[in-house]
N, C-alpha and C positions, 0 to 999 in steps of 0.2 A: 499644294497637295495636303502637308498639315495639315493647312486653314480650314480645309473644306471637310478633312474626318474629323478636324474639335465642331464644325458645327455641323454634324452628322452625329456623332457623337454625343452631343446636349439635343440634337434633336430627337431625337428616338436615344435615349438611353438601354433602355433595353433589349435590344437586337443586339445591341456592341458588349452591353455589360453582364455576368452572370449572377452576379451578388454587387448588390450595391456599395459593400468595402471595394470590389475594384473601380469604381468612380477614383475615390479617394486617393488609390495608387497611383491612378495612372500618369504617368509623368510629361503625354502628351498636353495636359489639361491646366488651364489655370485657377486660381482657387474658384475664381468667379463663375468658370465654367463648369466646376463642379459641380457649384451651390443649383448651379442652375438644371444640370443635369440628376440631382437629386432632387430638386422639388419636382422634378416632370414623373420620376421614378416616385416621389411622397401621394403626387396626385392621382395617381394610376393604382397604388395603391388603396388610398382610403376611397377610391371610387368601387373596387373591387369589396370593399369591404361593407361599403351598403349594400353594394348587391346579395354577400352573403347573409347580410343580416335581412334582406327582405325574403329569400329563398330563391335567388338566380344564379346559382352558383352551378360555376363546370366543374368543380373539386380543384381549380386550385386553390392553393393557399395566400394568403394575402404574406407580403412581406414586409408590410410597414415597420415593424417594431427594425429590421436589420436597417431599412432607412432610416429612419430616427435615429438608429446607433449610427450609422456614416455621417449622417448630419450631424451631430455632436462630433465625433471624431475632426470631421474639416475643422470646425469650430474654434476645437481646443489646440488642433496642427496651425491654425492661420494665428490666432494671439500668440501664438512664441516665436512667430516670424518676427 
């Protein structure tokens, strides 16, 4: 059962996650799985952010900048393992 919500979990990050700092926490997850459940979250992101910048935007906001800070956060949490 785990198994099956860490790769539910990396597979759709954002259904499961609300802000991409809880990637980070979650305790279910291994680094690797993080990494990977932020870049699904980094590319949904800067995908949404051509769209704003061509004019296909539904009003949200993009949140890449808080993935970029989660991704440096795992980063600098996994070198002091």
């Amino acid at each position: 059962m785990i198994k099956f919500e860490a790769q539910q979990k990396t597979a759709k990050p954002a259904a499961h996650f609300d802000e991409p700092k809880d990637v980070v926490v979650d305790p279910t997850l291994s680094n690797a799985q993080k990494a990977k459940a932020l870049g699904s979250l980094e590319q949904d992101a800067r995908q949404l952010a051509v769209a704003a910048s061509e004019g296909m935007t539904g009003g949200e906001r993009t949140n890449l900048t808080d993935v970029l800070k989660a991704k440096e956060t795992l980063a600098v949490s996994a070198k002091k393992k």
